[in-house]
N, C-alpha and C positions, 0 to 999 in steps of 0.2 A: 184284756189285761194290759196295763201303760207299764208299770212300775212294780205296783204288789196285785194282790187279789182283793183289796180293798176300796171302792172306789172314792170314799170320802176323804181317803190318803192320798191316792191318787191327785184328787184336786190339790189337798191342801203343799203338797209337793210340788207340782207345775206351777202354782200361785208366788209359790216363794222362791221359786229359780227367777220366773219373771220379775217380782219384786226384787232382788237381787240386782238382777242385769237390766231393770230400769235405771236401780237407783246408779251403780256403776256406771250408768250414760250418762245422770245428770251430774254426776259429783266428779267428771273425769276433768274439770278446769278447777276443780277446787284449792289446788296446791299454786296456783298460778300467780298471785300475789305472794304468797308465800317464798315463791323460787326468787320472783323479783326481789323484796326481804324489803315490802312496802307493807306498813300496818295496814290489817284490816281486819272485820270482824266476820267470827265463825258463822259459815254459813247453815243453814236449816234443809238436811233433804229435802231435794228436788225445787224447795220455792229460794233456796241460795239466803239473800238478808230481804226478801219481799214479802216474808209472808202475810204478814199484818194489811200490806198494800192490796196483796190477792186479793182476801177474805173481804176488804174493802171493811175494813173496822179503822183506818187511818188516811190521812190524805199524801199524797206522794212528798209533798212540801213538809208535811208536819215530820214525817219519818226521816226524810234526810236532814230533818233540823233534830232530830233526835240524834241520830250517830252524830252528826257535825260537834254535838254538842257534850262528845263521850269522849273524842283525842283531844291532846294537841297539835297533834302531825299536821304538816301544813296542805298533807293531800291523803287519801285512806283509796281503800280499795275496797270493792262490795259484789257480789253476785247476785244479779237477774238473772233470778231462777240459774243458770246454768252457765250465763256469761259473763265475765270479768269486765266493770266498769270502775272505771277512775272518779273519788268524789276530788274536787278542787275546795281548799276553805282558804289558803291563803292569797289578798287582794291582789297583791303581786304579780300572782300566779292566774289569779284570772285576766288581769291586765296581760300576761300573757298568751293568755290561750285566746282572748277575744279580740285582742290589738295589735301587739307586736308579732307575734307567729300566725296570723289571724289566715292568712292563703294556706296552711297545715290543718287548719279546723275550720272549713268556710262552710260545711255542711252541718246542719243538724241531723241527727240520729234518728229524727221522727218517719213514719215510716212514708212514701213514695209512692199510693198505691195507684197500678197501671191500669185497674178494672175503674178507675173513677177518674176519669180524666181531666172534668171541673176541680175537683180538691188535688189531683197532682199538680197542676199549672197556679196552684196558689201562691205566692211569693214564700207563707211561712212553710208549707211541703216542699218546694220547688228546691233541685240540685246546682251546681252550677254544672256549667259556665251560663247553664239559660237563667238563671236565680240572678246570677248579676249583670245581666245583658238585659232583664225587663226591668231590676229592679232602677239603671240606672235611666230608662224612660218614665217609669214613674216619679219619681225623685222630683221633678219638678210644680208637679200637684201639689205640695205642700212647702212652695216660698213663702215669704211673710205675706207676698201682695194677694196670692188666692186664697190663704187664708183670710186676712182683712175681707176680701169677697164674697165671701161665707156668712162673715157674722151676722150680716141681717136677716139672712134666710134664718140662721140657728136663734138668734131673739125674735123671729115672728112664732119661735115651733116655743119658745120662751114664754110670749107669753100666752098660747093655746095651753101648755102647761100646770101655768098657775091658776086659768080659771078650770080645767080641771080635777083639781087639790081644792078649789073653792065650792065644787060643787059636792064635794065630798067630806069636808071639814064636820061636819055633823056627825059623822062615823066617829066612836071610840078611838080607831086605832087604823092606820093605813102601812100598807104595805110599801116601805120606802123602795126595796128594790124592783117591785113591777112599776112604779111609779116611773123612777129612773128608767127601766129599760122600755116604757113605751116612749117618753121622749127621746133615748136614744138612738132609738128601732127609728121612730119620724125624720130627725136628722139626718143618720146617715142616710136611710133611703132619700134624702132630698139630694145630698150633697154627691153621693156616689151614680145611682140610678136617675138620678134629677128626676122624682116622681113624689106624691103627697102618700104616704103611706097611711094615714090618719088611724095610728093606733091609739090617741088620744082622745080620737072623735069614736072609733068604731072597736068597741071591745072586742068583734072577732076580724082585725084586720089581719089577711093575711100574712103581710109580714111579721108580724108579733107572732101570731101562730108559728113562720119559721122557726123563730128565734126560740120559742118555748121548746121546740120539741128536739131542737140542736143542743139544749143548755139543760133539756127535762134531768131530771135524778134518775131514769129507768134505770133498772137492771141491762139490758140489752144496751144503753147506748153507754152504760159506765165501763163493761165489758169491751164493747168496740173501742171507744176513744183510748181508754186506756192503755190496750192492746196495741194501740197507734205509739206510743211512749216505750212500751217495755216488752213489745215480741214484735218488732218493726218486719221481722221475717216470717212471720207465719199471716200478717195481715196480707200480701198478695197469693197465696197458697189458701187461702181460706173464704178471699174475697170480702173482707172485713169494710163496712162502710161508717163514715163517722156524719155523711148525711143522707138521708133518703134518698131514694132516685126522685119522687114528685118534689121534695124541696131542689133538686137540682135544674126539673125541668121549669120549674116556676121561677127563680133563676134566670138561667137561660130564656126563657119566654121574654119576662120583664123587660131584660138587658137589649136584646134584639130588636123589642118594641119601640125602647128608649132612644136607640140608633137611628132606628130608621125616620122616627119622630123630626130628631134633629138635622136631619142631614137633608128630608125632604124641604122640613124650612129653613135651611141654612141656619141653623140660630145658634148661637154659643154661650155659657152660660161659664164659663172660666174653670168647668169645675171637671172631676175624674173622668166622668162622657167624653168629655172634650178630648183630654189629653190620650185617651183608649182611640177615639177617633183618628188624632192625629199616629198615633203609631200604626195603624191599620193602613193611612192613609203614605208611609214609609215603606216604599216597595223595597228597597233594598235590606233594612230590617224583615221585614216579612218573610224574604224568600230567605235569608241567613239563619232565621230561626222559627222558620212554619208558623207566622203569629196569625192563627187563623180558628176559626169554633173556637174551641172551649178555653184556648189559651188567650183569647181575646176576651169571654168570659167570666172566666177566673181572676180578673185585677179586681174587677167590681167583686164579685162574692168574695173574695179576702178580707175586702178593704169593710163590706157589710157583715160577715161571721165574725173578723179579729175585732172590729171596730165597736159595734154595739153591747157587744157583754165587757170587755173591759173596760168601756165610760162608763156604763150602767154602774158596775159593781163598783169605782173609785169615788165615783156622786154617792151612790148608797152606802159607803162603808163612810162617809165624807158625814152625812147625816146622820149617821148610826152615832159615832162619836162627838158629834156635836149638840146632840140631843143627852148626851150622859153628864154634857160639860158645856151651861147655860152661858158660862163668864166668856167661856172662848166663843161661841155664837154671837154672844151680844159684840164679843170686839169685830170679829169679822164684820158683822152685819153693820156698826158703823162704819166700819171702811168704806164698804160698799154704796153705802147711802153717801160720803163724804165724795169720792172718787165720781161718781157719776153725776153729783151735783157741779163737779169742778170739772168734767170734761162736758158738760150740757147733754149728756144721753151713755148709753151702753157702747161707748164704742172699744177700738182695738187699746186705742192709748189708755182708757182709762181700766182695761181689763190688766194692761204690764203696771200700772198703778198700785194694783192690788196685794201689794208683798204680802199680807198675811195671812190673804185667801190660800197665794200661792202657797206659803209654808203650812197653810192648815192639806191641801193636798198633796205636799209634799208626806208628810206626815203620815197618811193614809198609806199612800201608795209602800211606803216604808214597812209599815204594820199588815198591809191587808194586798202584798205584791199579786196582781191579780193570775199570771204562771208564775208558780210558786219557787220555781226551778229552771234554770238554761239546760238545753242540751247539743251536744256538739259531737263530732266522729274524727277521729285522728286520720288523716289522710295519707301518712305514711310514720314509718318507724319514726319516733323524736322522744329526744333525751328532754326529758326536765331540767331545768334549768338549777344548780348548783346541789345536783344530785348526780346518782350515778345511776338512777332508773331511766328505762325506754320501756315509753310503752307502745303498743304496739300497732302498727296500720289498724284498722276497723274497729279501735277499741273506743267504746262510747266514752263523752266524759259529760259528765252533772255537776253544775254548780249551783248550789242548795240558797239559791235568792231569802227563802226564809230562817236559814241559818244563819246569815251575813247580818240579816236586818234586825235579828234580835242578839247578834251576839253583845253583851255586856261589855268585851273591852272596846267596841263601836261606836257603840251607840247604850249609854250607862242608864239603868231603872229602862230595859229595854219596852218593860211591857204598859209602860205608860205613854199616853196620846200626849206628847209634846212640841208644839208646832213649832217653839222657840230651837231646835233643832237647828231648823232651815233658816232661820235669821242670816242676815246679810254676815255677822262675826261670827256665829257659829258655826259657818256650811264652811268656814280656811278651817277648824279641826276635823273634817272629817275627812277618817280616810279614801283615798280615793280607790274604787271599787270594790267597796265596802254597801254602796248604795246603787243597786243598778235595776230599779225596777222598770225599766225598757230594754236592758241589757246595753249591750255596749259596742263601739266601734263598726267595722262594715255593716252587720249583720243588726243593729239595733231594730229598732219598732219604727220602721218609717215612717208610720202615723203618728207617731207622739206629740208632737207638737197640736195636729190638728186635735186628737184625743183632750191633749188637756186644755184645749180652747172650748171644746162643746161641753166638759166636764165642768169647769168653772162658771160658762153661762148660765147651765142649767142651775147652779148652787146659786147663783145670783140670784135669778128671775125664782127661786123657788124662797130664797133667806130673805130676802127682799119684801118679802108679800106675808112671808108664813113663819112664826117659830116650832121649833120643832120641838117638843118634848116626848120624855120617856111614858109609856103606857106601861099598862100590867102584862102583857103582853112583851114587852120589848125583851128580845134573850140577853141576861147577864148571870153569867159571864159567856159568851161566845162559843159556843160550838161550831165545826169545820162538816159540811156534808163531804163525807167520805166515796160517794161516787162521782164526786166531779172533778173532774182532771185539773180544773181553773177554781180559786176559792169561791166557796161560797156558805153561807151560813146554811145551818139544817134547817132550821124554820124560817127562813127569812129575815127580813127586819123591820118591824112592823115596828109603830110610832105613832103620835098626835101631831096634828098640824093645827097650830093656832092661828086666824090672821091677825097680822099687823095693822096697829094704826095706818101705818105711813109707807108707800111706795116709795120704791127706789127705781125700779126700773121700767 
């Protein structure tokens, strides 16, 4: 006998002291923005304001654009599950937490895990002070001049591309975003790895196989990644991985292949090899920050994980919208044909030519920000600026990229595709951090530049040859897959590809 002499009481007794004294664990920071006497919304036993994110019925973007979209305080407070995190909505404010105060928040929140030591030495996992001692070795992979270097490798994978969209044109309806990410899978691995990954040529190329099963919709990897975001302290306790060990070793294989390739024949190709080489080749660097396995590694798998699903999905969200909106295809695609007849071929000069290519990706990136969300950690106590709140060392903070992008007093008729936005007169009214789908200041997307160089190519060498139109198939209105941490459509984005008369590129 526990209690009574009944044992079915019994249970239901011990069940509800524990449900009790669970729930008094999770709800003991509850009052926490409250004490501060900073708005925020009531939280939900045990899942705090996540739980829609839990259940994976919402996307992390879409829900912080939902509260973003419920004050107008220019900053709120919310609970993961149990912990108090700062949301940021006014630009100001993110101007300061990304720029001016930017050494107080030089960390992201995402989690560090030490059982994987490939994804911790990644730039985007990576702590300082080592975060900014590689990043500033990297940094010079992407001047204008190694870019310009690049391009013709990224117009020869241009046009292996379009002749395969041509050999498929017969098809109904094509899948804009596998289309995009095998040519972006080719690319980087040319530009990163310097190797032919021919997912274009070989529908089971192993690197597209990476990419598919790092970016899959599973159950298991929505669970991990996610967990990487909003239980940053239970993924090294749990040993939570957001890649395979055989995608790690495959990886690492490649990378070391690649190495040894080049070094035996001296040969240098301008591009990330290179410059990975050259820091290996810095004893004094080396021995100051252990750059050695996996931390040498890790610049190439960043630059190949971060790189190909965010070009993939900006070309594909790029096509998705321009397949709904025939007038703004036809304008671009004259650009395009105009620009390259006046520079004599695809080159660097005639791609800055391009303004309205630009502002139709501008656009995109606006509407379809491909991390939906910044996240940052308070590095020590700091007062908000023209407040009387501090908030506190280890306190995470979010800034809701997809609440910025559609807010109406931003950006007005938010949920219309308007490229006219980015025009040369219209980009002096906007606010400034108000638009920051690379993020911003130290910590930005070091690839950016090169991102939206292969991003554009590919739009050329593909609008160029093919128009794209809407199928029975194509989803409208948009729906968000809800286990992908980075947006992506539920069913894809499937489309017709017509050819064109007349080559441009």
């Amino acid at each position: 006998m526990l209690l009574t002499s009944y044992l079915p009481l019994d249970t239901f007794l011990l069940l509800s002291v524990f449900t009790l004294l669970l729930y008094k664990y999770f709800s003991r920071n509850y009052d926490h923005w409250e004490k501060k006497n900073v708005f925020f919304f009531k939280p939900t036993p045990f899942f705090g304001n996540i739980l829609d994110i839990s259940l994976f019925r919402t996307t992390i973007g879409e829900h912080l654009a939902k509260l973003y979209n419920q004050t107008t305080e220019p900053f709120f407070g919310i609970f993961v599950f149990d912990k108090p995190h700062l949301i940021i909505k006014s630009p100001e404010l993110v101007k300061t937490i990304l720029v001016r105060d930017f050494n107080n928040f030089d960390d992201r929140g995402v989690a560090s895990p030490h059982h994987d030591p490939l994804v911790k030495n990644m730039l985007f996992f990576n702590k300082n002070p080592e975060w900014k001692n590689v990043r500033v070795k990297m940094t010079p992979v992407f001047t204008t001049g190694k870019l310009k270097g690049m391009i013709p490798l990224i117009n020869d994978i241009g046009e292996t591309l379009t002749k395969y969209i041509a050999q498929k044109t017969s098809n109904l309806s094509l899948e804009a975003k596998e289309i995009s990410a095998k040519y972006t899978t080719d690319v980087i691995a040319k530009c990163a790895f310097g190797i032919n990954a021919n997912s274009l040529k070989n529908e089971d190329a192993e690197f597209r196989n990476l990419g598919r099963r790092f970016f899959d919709f599973r159950w298991s990897n929505a669970i991990q990644q996610t967990s990487y975001f909003l239980l940053p302290g239970l993924v090294n306790v749990l040993k939570l991985r957001v890649m395979d060990k055989k995608d790690s070793n495959f990886l690492r294989e490649t990378f070391w292949q690649t190495i040894k390739l080049r070094q035996e024949n001296n040969s240098k190709a301008k591009d990330l090899i290179d410059a990975i080489i050259a820091m290996k080749e810095n004893k004094e660097f080396c021995k100051n920050f252990n750059f050695e396995g996996d931390k040498v590694v890790a610049q190439a798998a960043q630059f190949f994980i971060a790189g190909f699903e965010t070009t993939s999905a900006t070309m594909a969200f790029t096509l998705y919208e321009l397949c709904l909106q025939p007038q703004i295809q036809s304008k671009v695609r004259t650009e395009i044909m105009t620009c390259v007849k006046e520079h004599n071929g695809l080159t660097y000069e005639a791609l800055q030519d391009m303004k309205y290519l630009n502002m139709c990706v501008c656009e995109t990136l606006r509407k379809y920000p491909v991390l939906p969300f910044l996240d940052r950690t308070c590095k020590e106590d700091y007062k908000l600026p023209n407040s009387n709140v501090v908030i506190e060392k280890g306190t995470p903070v979010f800034i809701p990229m997809f609440g910025l992008h559609y807010d109406p007093q931003y950006f007005p008729n938010p949920q219309k595709y308007d490229p006219e936005r980015f025009s040369d007169e219209n980009m002096q009214n906007i606010t400034p951090f108000s638009y920051i789908p690379f993020g911003e200041g130290p910590r930005n997307c070091i690839g950016e530049r090169f991102g939206l160089i292969s991003t554009k190519l590919g739009l050329i060498h593909v609008l160029s040859n093919f128009e794209v139109e809407r199928s029975s198939d194509t989803p409208v209105p948009l729906e968000f897959e809800p286990k992908s941490f980075v947006l992506a459509s539920k069913v894809g984005l499937p489309m017709k590809f017509k050819k064109v008369m007349t080559s441009a590129a």
